[in-house]
C-alpha positions as CSV (number, residue, x, y, z in Angstrom):
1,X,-63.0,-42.6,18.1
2,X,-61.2,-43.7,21.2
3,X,-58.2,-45.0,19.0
4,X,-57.8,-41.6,17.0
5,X,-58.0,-39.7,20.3
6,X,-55.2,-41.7,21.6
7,X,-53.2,-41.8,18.8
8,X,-53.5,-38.2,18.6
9,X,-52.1,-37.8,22.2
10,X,-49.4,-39.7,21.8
11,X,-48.3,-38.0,18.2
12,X,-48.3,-34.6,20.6
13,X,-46.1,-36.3,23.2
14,X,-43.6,-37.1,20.6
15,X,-43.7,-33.6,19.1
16,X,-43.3,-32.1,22.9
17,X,-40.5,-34.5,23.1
18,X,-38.5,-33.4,20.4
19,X,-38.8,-29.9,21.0
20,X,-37.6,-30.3,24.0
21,X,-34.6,-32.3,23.1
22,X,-33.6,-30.0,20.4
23,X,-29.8,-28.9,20.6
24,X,-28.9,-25.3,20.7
25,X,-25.7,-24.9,18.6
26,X,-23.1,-22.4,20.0
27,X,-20.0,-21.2,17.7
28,X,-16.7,-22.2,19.7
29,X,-15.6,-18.8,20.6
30,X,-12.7,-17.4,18.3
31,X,-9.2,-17.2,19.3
32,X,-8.1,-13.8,20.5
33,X,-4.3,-12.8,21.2
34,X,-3.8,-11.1,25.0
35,X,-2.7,-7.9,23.9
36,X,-0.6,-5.7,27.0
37,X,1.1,-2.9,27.6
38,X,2.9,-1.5,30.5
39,X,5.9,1.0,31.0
40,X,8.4,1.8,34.2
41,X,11.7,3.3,34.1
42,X,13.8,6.2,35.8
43,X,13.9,8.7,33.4
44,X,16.5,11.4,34.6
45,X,16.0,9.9,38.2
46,X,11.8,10.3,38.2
47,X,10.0,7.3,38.3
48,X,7.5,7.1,35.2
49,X,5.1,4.2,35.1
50,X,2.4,4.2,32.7
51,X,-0.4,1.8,32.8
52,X,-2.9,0.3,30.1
53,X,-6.3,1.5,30.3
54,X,-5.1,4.2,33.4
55,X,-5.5,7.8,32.2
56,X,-6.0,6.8,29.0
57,X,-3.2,4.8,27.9
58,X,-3.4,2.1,25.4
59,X,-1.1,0.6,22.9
60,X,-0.6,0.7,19.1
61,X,1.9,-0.9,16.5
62,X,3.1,0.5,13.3
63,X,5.9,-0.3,10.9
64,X,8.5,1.8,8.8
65,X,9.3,0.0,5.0
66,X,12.4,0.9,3.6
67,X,12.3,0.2,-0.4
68,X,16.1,-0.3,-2.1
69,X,15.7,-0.3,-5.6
70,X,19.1,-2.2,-5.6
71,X,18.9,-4.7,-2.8
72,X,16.1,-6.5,-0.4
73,X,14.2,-4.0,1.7
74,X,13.6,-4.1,5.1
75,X,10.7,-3.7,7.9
76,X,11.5,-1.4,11.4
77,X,8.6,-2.3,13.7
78,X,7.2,-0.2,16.3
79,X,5.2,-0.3,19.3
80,X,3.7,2.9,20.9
81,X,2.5,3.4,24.2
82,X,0.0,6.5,24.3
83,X,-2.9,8.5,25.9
84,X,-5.3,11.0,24.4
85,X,-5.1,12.9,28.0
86,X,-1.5,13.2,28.2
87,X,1.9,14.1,26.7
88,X,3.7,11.6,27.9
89,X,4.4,8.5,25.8
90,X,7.0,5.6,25.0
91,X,7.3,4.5,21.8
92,X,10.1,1.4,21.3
93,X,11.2,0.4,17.6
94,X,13.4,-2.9,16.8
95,X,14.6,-3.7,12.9
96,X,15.4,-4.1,10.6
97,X,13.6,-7.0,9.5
98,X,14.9,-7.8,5.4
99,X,12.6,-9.6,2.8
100,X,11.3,-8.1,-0.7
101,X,8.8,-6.0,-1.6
102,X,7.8,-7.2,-4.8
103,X,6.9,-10.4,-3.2
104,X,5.1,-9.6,-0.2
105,X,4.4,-6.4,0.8
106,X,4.9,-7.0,4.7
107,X,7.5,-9.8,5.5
108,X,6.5,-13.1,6.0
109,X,4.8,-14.4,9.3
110,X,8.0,-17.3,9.3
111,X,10.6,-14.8,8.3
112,X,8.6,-11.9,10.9
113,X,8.5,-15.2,13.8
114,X,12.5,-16.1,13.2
115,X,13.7,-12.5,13.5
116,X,11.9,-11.6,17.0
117,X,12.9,-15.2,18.4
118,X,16.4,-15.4,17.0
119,X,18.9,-15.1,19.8
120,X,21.3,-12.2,18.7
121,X,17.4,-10.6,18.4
122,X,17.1,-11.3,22.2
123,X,19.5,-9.4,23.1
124,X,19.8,-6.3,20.7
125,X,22.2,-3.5,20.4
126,X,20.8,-0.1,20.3
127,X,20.8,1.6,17.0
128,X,19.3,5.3,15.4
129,X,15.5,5.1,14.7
130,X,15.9,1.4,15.1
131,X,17.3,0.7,11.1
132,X,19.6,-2.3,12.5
133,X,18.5,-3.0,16.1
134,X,16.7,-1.3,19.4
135,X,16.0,2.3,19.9
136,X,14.0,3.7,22.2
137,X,12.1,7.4,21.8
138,X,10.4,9.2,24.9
139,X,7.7,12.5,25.1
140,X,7.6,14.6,28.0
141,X,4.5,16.5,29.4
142,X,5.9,19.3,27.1
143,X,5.3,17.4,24.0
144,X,9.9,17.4,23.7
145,X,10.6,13.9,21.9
146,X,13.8,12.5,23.3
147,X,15.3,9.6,21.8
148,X,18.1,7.5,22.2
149,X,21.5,6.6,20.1
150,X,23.6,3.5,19.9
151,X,24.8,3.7,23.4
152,X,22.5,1.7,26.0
153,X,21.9,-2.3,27.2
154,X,18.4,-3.9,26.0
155,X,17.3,-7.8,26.7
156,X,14.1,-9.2,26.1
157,X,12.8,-11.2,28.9
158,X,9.9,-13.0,27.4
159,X,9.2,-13.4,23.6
160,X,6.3,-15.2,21.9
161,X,4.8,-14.6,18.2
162,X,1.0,-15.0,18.3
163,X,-1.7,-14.8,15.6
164,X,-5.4,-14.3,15.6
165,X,-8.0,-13.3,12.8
166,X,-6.8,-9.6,13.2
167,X,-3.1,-10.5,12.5
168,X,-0.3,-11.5,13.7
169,X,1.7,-10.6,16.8
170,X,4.9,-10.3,18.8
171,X,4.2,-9.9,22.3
172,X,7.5,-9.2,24.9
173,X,8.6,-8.0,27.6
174,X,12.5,-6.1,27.7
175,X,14.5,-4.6,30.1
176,X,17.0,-1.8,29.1
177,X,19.0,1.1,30.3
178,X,20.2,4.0,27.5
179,X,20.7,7.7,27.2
180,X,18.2,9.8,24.9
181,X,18.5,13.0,23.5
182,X,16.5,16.1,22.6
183,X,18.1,18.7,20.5
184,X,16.6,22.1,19.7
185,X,18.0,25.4,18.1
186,X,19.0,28.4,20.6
187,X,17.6,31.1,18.5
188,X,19.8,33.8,19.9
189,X,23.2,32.1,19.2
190,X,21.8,30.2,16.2
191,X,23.5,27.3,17.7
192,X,21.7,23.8,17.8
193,X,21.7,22.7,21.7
194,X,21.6,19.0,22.7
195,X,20.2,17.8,26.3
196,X,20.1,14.4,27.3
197,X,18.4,12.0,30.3
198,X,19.5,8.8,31.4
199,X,17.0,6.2,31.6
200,X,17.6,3.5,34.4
201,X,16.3,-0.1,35.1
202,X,13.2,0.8,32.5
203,X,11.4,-2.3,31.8
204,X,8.1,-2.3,29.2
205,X,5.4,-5.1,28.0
206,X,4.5,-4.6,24.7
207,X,3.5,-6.0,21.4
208,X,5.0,-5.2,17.7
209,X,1.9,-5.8,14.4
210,X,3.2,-7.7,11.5
């Protein structure tokens, strides 16, 4: 009787022991690219600085696809910098980034990754809408888009393409000075009018979506 008792005891020791021993397994955490925005400039000699997560600003990333039926087409990423409680926004655009459609419907993460690090990339020219290089577009508190041309100087400071399991990313930082425009038409004359702004020492952190 003794022996059973004992042996009984120690069977429960062991199953104590193992419990106690048994390993809790926790998922390495996934991967998850740092995304930021920020914007400063002197836009017709006010200071405008928008920050992420103040007043409601965050960023987003589209892209423009231009199909040739004759020729490769090409990809004009954007990134915008917006609030739901305010007007005012930046929105910067850089392309044109070439591949074909009937292959891929978005370029290529290498072809994507060679374009933004490339150095003639680095240090862009400015160009309408951004179909061959930089452009940059700014709203007002009225809602008044104004956007620039091909005059202006852009450089990007910092450059790095990321990926996570949401996609793929090119996260920068660029410094640039241009003119933009707004053009409306003067109803009395019937004449279209044309304004512009000069934007100084402007410098944004931002991120363009494959």
């Amino acid at each position: 009787m003794n022996y059973i008792l004992k042996s009984v005891a120690v069977l429960s020791l062991g199953i104590a022991f193992f419990s106690c021993n048994k390993r809790e397994i926790i998922p390495a955490p996934t991967p998850k690219v740092d995304l930021k925005n920020h914007f400063y400039g002197k836009v017709n000699g006010t200071d405008i600085e928008l920050t992420q997560n103040v007043n409601g600003y965050t960023g987003t990333s589209g892209v423009d696809l231009i199909v040739n039926a004759n020729s490769l087409d090409s990809a004009i990423y954007h990134s915008i910098f917006s609030s739901t409680s305010s007007m005012q926004q930046v929105n910067i655009s850089h392309g044109s980034i070439v591949f074909d459609a009937n292959a891929s419907e978005r370029p290529a993460v290498s072809t994507f990754e060679s374009f933004y690090l490339s150095g003639p990339s680095l240090v862009p020219s400015f160009s309408i809408n951004g179909l061959s290089g930089f452009s940059f577009t700014f709203t007002d508190g009225s809602g008044k888009e104004w956007a620039s041309k091909t005059v202006g100087t852009a450089k990007y400071t910092q450059m790095a393409v990321e990926s996570d399991e949401s996609g793929d990313y090119a996260k920068y930082r660029v410094e640039f000075d241009t003119r933009i425009y707004y053009s409306y038409l003067d109803v009395p004359t019937q004449t279209t009018i044309t304004d512009s702004m000069e934007v100084v020492d402007a410098v944004y952190t931002g991120w363009y979506k494959r």
